[in-house]
C-alpha positions as YAML, in Angstrom:
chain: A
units: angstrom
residues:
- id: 1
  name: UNK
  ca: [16.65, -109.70, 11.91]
- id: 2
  name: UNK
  ca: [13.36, -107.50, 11.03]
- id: 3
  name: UNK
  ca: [12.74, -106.59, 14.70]
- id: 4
  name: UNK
  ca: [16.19, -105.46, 15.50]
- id: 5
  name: UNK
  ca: [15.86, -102.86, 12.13]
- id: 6
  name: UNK
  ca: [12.39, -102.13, 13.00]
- id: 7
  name: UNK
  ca: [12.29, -101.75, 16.94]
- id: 8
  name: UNK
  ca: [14.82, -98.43, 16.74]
- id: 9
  name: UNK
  ca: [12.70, -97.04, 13.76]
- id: 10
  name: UNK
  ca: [9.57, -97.41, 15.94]
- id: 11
  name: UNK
  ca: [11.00, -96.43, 19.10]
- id: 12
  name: UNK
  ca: [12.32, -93.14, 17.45]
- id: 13
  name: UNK
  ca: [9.16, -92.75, 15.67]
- id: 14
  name: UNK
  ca: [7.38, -92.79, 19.10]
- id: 15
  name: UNK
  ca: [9.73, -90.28, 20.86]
- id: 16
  name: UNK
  ca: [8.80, -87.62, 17.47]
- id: 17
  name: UNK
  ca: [5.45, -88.30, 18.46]
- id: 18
  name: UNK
  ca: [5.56, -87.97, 21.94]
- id: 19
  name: UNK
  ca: [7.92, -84.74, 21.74]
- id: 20
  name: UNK
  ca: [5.47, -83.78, 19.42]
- id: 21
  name: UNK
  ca: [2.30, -83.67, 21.32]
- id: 22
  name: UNK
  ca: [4.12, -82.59, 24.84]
- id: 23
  name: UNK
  ca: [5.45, -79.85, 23.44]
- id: 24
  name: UNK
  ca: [2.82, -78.74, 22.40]
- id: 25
  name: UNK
  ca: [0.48, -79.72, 25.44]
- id: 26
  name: UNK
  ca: [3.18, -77.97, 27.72]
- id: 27
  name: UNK
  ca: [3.04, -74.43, 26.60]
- id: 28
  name: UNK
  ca: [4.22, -71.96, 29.32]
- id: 29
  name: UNK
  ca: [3.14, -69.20, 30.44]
- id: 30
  name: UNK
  ca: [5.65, -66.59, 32.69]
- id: 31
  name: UNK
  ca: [4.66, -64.23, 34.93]
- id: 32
  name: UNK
  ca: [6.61, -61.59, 36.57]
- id: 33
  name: UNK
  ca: [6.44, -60.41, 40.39]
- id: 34
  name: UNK
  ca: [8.10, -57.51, 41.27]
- id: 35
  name: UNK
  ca: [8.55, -56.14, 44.42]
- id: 36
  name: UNK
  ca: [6.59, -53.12, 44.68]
- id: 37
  name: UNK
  ca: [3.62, -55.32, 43.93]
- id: 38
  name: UNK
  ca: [3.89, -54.72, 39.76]
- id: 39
  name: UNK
  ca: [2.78, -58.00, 37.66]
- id: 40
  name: UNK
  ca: [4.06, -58.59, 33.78]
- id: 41
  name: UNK
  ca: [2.80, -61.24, 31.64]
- id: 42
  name: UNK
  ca: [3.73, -61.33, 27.87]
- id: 43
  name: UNK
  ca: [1.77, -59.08, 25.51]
- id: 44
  name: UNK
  ca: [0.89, -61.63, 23.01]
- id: 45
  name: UNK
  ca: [-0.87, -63.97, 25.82]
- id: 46
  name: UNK
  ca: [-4.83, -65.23, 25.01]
- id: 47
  name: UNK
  ca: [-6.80, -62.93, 26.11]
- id: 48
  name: UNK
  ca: [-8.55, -66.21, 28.09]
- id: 49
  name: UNK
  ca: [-4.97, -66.45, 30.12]
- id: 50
  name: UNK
  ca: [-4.35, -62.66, 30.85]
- id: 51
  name: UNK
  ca: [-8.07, -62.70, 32.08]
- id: 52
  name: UNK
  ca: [-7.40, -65.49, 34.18]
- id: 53
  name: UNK
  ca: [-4.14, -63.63, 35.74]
- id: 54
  name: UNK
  ca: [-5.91, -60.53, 35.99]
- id: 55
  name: UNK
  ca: [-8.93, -62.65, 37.92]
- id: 56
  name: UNK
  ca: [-6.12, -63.98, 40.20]
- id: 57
  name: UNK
  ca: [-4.02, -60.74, 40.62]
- id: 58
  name: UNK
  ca: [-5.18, -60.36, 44.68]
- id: 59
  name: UNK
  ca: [-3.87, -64.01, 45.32]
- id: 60
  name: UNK
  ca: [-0.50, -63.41, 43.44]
- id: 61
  name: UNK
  ca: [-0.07, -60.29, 45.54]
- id: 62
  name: UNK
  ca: [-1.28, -61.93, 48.42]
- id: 63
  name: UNK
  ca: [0.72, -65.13, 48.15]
- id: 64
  name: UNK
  ca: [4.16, -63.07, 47.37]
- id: 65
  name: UNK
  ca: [3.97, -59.93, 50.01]
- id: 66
  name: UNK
  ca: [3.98, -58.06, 46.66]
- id: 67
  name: UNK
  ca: [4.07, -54.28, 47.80]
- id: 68
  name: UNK
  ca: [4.28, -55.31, 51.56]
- id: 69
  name: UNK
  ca: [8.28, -55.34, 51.95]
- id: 70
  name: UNK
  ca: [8.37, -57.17, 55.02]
- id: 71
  name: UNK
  ca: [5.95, -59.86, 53.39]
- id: 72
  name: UNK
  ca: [8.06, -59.54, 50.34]
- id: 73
  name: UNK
  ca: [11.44, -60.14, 51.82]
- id: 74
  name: UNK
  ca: [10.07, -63.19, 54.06]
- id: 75
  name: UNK
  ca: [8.63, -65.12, 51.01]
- id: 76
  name: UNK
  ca: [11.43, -64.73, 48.64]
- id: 77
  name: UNK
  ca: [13.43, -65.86, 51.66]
- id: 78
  name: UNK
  ca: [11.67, -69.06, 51.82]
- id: 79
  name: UNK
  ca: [11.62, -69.53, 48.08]
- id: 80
  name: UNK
  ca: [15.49, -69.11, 48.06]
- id: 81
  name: UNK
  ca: [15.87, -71.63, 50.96]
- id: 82
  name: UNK
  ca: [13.99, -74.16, 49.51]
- id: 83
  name: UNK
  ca: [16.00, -74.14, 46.44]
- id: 84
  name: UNK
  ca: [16.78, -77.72, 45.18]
- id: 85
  name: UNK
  ca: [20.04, -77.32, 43.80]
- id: 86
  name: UNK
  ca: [21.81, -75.51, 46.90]
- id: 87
  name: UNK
  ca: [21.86, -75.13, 50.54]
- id: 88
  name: UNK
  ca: [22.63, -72.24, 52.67]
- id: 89
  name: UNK
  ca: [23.95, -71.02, 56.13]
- id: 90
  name: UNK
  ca: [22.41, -68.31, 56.80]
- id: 91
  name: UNK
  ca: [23.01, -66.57, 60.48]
- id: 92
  name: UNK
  ca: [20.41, -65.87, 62.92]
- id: 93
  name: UNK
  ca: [21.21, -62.37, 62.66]
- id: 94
  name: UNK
  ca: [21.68, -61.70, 58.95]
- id: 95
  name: UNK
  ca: [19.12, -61.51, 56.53]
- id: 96
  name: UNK
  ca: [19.30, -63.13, 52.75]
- id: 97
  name: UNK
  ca: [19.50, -60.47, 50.00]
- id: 98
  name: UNK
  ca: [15.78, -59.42, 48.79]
- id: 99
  name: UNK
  ca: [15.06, -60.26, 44.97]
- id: 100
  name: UNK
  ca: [13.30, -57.24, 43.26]
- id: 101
  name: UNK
  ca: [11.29, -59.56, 40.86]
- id: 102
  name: UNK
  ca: [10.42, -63.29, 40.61]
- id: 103
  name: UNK
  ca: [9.26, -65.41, 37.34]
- id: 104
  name: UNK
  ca: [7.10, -67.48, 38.03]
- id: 105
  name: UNK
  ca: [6.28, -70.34, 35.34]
- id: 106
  name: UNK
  ca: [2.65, -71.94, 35.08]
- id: 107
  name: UNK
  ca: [1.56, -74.36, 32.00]
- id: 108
  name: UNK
  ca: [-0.89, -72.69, 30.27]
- id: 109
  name: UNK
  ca: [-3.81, -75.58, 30.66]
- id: 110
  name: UNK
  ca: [-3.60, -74.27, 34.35]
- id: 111
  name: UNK
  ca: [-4.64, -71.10, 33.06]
- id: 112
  name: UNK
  ca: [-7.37, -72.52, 31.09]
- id: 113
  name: UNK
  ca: [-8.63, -74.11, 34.09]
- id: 114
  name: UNK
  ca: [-11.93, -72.62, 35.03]
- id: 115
  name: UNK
  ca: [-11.54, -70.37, 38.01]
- id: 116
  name: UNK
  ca: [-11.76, -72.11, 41.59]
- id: 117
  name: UNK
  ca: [-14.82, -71.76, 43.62]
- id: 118
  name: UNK
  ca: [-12.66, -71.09, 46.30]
- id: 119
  name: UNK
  ca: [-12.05, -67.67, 47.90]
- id: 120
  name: UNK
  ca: [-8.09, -68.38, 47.19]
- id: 121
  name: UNK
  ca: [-6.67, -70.28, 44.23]
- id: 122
  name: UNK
  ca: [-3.32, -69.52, 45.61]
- id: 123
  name: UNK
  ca: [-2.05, -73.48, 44.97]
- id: 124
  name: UNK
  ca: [-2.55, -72.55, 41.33]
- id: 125
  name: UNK
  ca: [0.39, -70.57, 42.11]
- id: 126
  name: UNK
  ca: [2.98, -72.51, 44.62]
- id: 127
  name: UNK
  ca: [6.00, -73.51, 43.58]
- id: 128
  name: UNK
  ca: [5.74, -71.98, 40.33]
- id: 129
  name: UNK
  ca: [9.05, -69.70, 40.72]
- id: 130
  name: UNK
  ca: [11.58, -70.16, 38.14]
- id: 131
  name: UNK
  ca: [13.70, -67.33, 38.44]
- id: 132
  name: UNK
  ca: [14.84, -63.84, 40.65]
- id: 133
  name: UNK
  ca: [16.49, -60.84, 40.24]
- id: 134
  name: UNK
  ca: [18.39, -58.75, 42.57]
- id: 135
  name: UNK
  ca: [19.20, -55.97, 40.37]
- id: 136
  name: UNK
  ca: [16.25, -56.41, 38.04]
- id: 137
  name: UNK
  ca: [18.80, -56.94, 35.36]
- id: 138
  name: UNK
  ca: [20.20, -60.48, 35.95]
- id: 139
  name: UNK
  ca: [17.92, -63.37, 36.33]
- id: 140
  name: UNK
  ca: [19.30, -66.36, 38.73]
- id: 141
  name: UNK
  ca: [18.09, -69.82, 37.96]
- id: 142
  name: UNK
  ca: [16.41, -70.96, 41.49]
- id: 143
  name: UNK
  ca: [17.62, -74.89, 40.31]
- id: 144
  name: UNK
  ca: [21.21, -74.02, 39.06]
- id: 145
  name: UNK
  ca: [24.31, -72.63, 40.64]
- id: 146
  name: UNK
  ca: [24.25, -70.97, 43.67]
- id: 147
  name: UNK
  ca: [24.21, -67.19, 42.51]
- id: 148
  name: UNK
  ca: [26.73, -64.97, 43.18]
- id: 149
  name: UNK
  ca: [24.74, -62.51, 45.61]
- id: 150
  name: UNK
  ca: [24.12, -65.56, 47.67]
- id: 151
  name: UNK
  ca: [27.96, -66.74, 47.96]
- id: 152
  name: UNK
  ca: [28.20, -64.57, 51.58]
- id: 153
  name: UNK
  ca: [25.64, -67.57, 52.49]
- id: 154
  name: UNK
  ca: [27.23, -70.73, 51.00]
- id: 155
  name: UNK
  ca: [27.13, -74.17, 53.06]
- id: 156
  name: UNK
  ca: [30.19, -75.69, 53.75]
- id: 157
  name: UNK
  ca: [30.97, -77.65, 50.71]
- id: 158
  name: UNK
  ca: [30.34, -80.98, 52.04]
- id: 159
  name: UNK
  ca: [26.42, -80.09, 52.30]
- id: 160
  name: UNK
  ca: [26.55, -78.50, 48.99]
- id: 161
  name: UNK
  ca: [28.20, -81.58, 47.25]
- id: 162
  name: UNK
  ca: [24.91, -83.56, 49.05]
- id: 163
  name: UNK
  ca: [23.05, -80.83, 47.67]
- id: 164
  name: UNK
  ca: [24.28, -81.75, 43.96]
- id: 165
  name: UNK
  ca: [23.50, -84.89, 44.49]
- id: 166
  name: UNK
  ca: [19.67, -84.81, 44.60]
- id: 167
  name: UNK
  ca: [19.79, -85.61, 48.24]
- id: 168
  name: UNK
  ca: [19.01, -82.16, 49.94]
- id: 169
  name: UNK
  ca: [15.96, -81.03, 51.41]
- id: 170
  name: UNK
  ca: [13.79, -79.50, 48.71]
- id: 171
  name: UNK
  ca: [10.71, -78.51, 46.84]
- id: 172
  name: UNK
  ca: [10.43, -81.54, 44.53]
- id: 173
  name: UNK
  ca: [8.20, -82.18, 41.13]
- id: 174
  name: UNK
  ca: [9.83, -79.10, 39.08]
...
């Protein structure tokens, strides 16, 4: 009778503990891409972060096509077809709509990391995107519904029921 009391108590006193110390081992830190090549991070960031995404600025830029809009328009293209959550049919001869700004989400211990010795850290930042804008005022969830300035593009609805079902082609580990 005293394990079935006590194994719930312990089991719930383990998930505290473990919520606990993730949470607090999984801070996150979001930066912001825009278009013409501009890069936010929040005000209030260690000076030890900010100096690591000032250190890795030319990567960013160069990873993203930031202020190259050709560049630009190609990788947010690829980011939004590799979206988990939906597919799209897009025609050879039309182009997806071009976010203005991407957040990209990185847990902070990656920014504590010391700098590579490499000429380009740029896997520091792949598959980090979280969010876009198109209008700089909305932000679309790259793993949740389809957004609405993608609807011209929708599958048919049989590939976006696979889609829901964790069976699509996809960027996985986010």
């Amino acid at each position: 009778m005293l394990p079935v009391l006590v194994g719930p108590l312990v089991l719930a006193g383990a998930w505290w503990l473990w919520r606990r110390v993730f949470s607090r081992a999984m801070r996150w830190v979001t930066v912001t891409v825009h278009a013409d090549g501009r890069v936010e991070w929040p005000e209030d960031l260690p000076a030890q972060h900010s100096g690591r995404i000032q250190a890795e600025l030319h990567v960013l830029k160069s990873l993203t096509g930031a202020g190259d809009p050709p560049k630009w328009a190609g990788w947010t293209a690829g980011i939004l077809k590799d979206s988990e959550d939906w597919l799209l049919d897009i025609p050879e001869d039309q182009a997806l709509p071009v976010p203005v700004a991407v957040r990209m989400a990185l847990p902070a211990s990656e920014l504590s990391d010391p700098i590579s010795s490499l000429p380009d850290d740029a896997e520091l930042w792949e598959d980090s995107e979280t969010e876009v804008t198109f209008d700089g005022q909305h932000w679309r969830d790259l793993f949740g519904e389809l957004p609405p300035e993608l609807a011209a593009f929708a599958a048919p609805s049989g590939e976006n029921d696979r889609a829901k079902g964790g069976t699509a082609p996809g960027r996985s580990g986010k």
